[in-house]
C-alpha positions in Angstrom: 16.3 7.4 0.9 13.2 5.1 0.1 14.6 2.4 2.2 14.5 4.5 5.4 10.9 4.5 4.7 10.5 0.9 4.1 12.3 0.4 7.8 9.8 3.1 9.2 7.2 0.7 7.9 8.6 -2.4 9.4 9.0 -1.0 12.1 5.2 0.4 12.8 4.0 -2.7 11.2 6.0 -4.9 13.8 5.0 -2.2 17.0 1.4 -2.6 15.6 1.7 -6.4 15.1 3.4 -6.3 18.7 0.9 -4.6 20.4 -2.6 -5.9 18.9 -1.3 -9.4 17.4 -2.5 -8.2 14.0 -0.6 -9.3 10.7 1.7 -6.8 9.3 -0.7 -6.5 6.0 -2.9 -4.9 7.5 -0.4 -1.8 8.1 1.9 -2.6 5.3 -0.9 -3.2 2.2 -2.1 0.4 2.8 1.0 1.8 2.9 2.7 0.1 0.5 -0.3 1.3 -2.1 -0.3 5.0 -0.6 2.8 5.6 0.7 5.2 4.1 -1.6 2.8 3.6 -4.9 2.5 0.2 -5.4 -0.3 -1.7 -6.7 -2.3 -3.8 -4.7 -1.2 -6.5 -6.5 2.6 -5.3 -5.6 1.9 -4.6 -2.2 0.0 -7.9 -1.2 3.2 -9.6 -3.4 5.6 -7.8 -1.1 4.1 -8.2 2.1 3.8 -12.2 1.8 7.5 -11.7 1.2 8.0 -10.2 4.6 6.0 -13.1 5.9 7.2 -15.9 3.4 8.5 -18.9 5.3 6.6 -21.3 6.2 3.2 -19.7 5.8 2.9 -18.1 2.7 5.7 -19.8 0.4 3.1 -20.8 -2.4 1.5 -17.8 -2.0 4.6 -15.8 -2.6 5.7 -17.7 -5.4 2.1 -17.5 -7.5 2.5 -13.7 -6.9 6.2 -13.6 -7.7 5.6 -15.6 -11.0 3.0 -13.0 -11.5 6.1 -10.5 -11.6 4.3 -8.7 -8.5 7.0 -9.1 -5.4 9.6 -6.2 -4.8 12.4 -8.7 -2.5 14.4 -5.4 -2.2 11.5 -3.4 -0.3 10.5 -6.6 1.8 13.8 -7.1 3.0 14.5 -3.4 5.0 10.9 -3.6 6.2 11.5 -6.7 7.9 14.7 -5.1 9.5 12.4 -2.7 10.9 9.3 -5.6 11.6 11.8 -7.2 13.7 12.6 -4.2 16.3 9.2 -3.5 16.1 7.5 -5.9 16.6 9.2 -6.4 19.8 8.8 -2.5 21.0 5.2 -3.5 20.4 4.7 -6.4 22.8 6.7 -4.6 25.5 4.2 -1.5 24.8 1.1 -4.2 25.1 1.8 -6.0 28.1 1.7 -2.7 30.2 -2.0 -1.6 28.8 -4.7 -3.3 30.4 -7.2 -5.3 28.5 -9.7 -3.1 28.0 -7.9 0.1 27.1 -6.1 -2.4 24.6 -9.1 -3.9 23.0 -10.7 -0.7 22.4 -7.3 1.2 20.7 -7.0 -2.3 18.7 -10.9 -2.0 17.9 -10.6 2.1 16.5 -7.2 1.4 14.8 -8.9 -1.2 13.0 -12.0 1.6 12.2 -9.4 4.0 11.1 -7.8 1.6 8.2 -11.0 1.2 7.2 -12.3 4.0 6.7 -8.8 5.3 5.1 -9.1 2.6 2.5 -12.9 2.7 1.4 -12.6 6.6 1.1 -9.0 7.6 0.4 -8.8 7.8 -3.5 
């Protein structure tokens, strides 16, 4: 079931966005492009979805007039954003600083390298 995998996703997006404060885009563009096959367009759509009120309202309606938001998909990932997000934040206040700057620092390498060379 697809929408097991969209929870899987909400849910590593919120543990990542619990632990390093990051946005959830920067989990859920990638895998929404590799993982589930969307287009970037699709996936940047759907992801200001998950995030819609207040922030990114008009952003989310230009893309959905642009036919480029899945509501369905956003929905179960932020079902699993929710939980973890806050396993996350329990995970990060027991790291110290350090150890959690440099794991936020190489996840960050990682994602990047993964999207400049994955095809």
């Amino acid at each position: 079931m697809k929408e097991l995998l969209y929870i899987a996703l909400g849910f590593a997006a919120g543990t990542l966005s619990g632990m390093f404060g990051i946005g959830g885009g920067t989990i859920l563009i990638p895998a929404l492009v590799f993982l589930v096959g969307l287009s970037q367009h699709d996936a940047q759509g759907t992801t200001l979805a998950i995030m819609l009120l207040p922030i990114g309202l008009l952003a989310v309606l230009r893309y959905y007039q642009s036919g480029h938001v899945h509501f369905y998909i956003a929905a179960f990932i932020c079902l699993g954003f929710l939980i973890g997000g806050f396993v996350g934040a329990n995970m990060a206040v027991a790291v110290p600083n350090l150890i959690l700057r440099k794991a936020f620092g190489g996840f960050l390498l990682l994602v990047s390298l993964y999207t400049i060379f994955a095809k």
